[in-house]
C-alpha atoms as an extended CHARMM CRD file, in Angstrom:
* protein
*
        81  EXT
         1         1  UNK       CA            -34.1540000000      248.0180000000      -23.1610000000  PROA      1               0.0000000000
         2         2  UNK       CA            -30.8480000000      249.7370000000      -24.0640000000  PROA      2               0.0000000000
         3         3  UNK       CA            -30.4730000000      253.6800000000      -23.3700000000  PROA      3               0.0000000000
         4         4  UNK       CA            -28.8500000000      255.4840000000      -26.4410000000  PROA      4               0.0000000000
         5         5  UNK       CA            -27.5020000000      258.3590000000      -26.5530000000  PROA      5               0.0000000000
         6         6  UNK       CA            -25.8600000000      260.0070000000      -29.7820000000  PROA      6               0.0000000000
         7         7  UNK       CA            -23.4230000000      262.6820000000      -29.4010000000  PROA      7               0.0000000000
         8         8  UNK       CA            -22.8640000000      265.2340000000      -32.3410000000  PROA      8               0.0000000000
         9         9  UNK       CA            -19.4530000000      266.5830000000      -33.2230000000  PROA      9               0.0000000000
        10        10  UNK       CA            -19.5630000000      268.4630000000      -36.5670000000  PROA      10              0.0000000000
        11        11  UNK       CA            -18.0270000000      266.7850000000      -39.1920000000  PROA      11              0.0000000000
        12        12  UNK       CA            -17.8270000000      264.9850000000      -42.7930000000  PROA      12              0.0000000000
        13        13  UNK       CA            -20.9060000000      263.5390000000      -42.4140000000  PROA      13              0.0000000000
        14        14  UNK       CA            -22.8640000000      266.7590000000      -41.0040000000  PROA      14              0.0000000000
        15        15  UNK       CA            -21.0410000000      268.7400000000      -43.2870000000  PROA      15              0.0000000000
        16        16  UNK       CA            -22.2160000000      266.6000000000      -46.2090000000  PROA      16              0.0000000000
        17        17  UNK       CA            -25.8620000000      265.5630000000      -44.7720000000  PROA      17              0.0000000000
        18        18  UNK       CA            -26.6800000000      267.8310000000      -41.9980000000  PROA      18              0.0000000000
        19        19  UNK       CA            -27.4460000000      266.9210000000      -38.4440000000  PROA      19              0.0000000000
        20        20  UNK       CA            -30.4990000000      265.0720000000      -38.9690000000  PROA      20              0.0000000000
        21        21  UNK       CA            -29.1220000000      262.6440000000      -41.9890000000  PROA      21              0.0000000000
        22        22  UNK       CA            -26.0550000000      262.1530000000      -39.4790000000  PROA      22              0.0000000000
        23        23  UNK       CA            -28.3130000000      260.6160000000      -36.7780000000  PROA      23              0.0000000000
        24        24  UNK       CA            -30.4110000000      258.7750000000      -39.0370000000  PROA      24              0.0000000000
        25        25  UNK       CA            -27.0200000000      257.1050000000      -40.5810000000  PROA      25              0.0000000000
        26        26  UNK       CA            -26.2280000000      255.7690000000      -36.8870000000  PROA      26              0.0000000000
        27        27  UNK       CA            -29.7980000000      254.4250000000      -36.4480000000  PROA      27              0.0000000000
        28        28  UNK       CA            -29.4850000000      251.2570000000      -38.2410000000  PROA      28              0.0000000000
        29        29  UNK       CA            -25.7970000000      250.8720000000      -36.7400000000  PROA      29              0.0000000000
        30        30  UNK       CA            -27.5060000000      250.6210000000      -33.1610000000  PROA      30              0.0000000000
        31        31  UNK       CA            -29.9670000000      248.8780000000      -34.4110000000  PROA      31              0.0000000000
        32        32  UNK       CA            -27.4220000000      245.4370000000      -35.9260000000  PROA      32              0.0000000000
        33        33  UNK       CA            -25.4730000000      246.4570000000      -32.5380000000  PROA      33              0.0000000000
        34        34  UNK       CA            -28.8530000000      245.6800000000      -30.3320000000  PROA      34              0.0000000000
        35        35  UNK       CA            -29.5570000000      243.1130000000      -32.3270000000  PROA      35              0.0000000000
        36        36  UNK       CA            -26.5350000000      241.1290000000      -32.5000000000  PROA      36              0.0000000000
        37        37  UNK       CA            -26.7430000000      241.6910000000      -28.5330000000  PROA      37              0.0000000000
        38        38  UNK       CA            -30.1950000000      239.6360000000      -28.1220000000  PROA      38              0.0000000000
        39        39  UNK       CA            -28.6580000000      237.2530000000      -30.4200000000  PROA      39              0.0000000000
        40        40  UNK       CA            -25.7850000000      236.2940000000      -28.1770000000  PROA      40              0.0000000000
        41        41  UNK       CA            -28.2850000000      236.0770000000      -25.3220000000  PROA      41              0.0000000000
        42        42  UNK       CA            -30.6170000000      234.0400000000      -27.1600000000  PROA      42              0.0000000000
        43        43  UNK       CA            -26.9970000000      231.7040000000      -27.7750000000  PROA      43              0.0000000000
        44        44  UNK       CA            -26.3720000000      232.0290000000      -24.3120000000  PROA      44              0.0000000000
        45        45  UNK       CA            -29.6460000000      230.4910000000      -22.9210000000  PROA      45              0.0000000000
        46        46  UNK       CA            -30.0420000000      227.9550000000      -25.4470000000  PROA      46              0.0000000000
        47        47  UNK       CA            -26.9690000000      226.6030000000      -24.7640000000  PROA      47              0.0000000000
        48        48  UNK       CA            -27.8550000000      226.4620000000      -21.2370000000  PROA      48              0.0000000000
        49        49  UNK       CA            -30.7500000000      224.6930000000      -21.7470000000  PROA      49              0.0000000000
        50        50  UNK       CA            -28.7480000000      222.5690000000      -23.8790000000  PROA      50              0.0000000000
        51        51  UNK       CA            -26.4110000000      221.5800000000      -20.8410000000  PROA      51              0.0000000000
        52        52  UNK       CA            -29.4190000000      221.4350000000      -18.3800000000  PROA      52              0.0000000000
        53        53  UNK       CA            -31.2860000000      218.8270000000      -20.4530000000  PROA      53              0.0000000000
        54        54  UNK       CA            -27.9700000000      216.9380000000      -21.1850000000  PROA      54              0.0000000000
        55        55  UNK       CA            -27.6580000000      216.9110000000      -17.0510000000  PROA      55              0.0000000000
        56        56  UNK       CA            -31.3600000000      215.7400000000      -17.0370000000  PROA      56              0.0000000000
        57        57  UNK       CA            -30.7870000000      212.7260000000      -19.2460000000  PROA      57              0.0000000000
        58        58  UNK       CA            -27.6420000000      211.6630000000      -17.4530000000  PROA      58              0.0000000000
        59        59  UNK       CA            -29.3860000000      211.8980000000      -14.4170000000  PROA      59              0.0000000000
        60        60  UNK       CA            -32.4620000000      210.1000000000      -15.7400000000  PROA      60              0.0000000000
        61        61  UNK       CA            -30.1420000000      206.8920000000      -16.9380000000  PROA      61              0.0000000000
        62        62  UNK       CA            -28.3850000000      206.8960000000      -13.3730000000  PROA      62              0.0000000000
        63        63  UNK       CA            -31.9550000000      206.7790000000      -11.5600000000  PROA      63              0.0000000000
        64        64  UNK       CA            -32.5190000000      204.0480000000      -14.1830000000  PROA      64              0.0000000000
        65        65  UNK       CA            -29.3240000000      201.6220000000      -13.1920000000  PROA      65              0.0000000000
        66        66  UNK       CA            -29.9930000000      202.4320000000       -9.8370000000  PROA      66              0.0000000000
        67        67  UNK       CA            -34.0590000000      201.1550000000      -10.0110000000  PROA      67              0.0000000000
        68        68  UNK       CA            -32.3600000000      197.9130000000      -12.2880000000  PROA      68              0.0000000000
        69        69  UNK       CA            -30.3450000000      197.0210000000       -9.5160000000  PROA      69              0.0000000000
        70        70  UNK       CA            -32.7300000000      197.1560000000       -6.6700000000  PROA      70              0.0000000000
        71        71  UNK       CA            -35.7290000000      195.5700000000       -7.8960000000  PROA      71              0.0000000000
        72        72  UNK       CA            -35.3870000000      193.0250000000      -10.1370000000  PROA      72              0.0000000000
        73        73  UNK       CA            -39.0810000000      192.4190000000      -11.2490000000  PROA      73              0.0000000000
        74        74  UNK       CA            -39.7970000000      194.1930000000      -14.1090000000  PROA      74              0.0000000000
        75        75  UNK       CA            -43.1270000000      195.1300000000      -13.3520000000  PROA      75              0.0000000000
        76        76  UNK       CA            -41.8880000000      196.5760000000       -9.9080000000  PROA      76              0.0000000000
        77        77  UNK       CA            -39.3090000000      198.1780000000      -12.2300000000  PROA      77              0.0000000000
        78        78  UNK       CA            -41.8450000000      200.2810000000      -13.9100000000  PROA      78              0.0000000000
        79        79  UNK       CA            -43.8550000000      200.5660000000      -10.8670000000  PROA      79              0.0000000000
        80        80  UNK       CA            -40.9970000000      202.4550000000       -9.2970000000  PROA      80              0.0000000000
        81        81  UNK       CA            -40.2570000000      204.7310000000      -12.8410000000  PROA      81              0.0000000000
């Protein structure tokens, strides 16, 4: 969860809206800012997933070779896999 805190200066805006319309104008702003901060987290772990089941398949084709080479029976392949 992200702490907010708003500071008021007196202004345009409170000048033109008063204090509450001011804060209610930098609501939705947070709001696209939290939002936009889950999304790059969301990029960030799917594209670690992405690499970790990239790694997994690489690593699943080298146990593969390695099982093709040592046991030539099929059979005993898949008895092995």
């Amino acid at each position: 969860m992200t702490n907010i805190t708003f500071g008021y200066k007196s202004g345009f805006l409170s000048k033109m809206f008063g204090t509450n319309v001011s804060v209610y104008l930098l609501i939705p702003q947070v709001s696209q800012s939290a939002m936009f901060a889950r999304f790059v987290e969301t990029e960030k772990h799917k594209n670690n997933a992405w690499q970790l089941q990239k790694r997994l398949d690489e690593l699943s084709a080298a146990i593969d070779d390695q099982v093709r080479q040592h046991y030539q029976d099929p059979q005993l392949q898949q008895l092995v896999r």
